[in-house]
C-alpha positions as CSV (number, residue, x, y, z in Angstrom):
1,X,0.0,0.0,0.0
2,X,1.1,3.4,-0.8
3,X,1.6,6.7,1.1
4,X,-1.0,8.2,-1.1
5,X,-3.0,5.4,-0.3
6,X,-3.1,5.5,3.4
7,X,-3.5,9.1,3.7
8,X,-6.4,9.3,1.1
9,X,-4.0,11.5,-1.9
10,X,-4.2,9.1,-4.4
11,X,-7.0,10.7,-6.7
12,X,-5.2,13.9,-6.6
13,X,-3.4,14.8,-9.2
14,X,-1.8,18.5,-10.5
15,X,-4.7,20.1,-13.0
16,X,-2.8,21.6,-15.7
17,X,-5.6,23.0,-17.7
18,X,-7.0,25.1,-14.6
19,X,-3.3,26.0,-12.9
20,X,-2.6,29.4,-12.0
21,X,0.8,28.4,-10.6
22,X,2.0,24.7,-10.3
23,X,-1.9,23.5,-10.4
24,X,-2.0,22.2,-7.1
25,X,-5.6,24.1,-6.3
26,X,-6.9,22.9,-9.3
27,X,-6.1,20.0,-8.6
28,X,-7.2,19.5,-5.1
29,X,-10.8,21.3,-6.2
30,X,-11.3,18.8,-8.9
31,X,-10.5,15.8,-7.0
32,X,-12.8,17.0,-4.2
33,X,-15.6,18.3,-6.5
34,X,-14.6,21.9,-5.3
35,X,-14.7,25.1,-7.2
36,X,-11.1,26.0,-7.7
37,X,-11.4,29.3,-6.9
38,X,-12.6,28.2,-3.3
39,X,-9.5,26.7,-2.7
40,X,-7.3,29.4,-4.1
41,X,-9.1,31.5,-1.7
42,X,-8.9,29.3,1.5
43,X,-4.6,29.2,0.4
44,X,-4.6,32.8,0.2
45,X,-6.2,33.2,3.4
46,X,-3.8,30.8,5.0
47,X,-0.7,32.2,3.3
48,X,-2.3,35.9,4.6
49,X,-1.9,34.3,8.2
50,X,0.6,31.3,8.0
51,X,3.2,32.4,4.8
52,X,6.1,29.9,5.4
53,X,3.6,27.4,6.2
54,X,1.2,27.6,3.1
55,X,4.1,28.2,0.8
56,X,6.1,24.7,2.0
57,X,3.1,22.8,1.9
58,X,2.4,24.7,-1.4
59,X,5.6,23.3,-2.9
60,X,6.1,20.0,-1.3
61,X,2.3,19.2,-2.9
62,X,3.4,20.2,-6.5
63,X,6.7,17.8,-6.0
64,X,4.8,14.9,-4.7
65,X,0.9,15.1,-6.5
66,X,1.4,12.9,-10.0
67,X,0.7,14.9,-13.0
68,X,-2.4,14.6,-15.4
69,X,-0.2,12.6,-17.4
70,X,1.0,9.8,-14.3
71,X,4.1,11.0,-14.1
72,X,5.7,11.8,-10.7
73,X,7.6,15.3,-10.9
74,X,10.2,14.2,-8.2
75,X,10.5,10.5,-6.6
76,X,13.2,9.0,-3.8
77,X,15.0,6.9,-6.4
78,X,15.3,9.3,-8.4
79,X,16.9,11.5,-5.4
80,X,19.5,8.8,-4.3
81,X,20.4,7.9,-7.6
82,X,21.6,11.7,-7.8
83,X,23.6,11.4,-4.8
């Protein structure tokens, strides 16, 4: 069983076609049947109140959601075969 698996991620994926920025948002509203523009708003609000916070869970979402395609943007083989 997968970490996506266990904590309930595995249906979301990046959303290319409605990013703003990485797609993360998008893609969190479409697997969730949300608008979104609801949950760019709720991640504005947090980043108005908790910046460092929203912005590393912001980028460590975009490095470890698949995209649209399946393809995983960044992966631990592929980080100790670089070492």
């Amino acid at each position: 069983m997968s970490w996506k698996t266990k904590l309930h991620l595995d249906n979301i994926c990046l959303d290319k076609d409605n990013a703003w920025i990485f797609g993360v948002c998008a893609g969190i509203g479409k697997a969730h049947n949300l608008a979104p523009q609801l949950v760019r708003v709720c991640a504005i609000i947090s980043g108005l109140f908790f910046a460092k916070l929203t912005i590393a869970i912001y980028l460590i979402a975009w490095l470890m959601f698949d995209d649209t395609i399946g393809r995983y943007r960044f992966s631990v083989a592929q980080a100790t075969t670089q070492m």
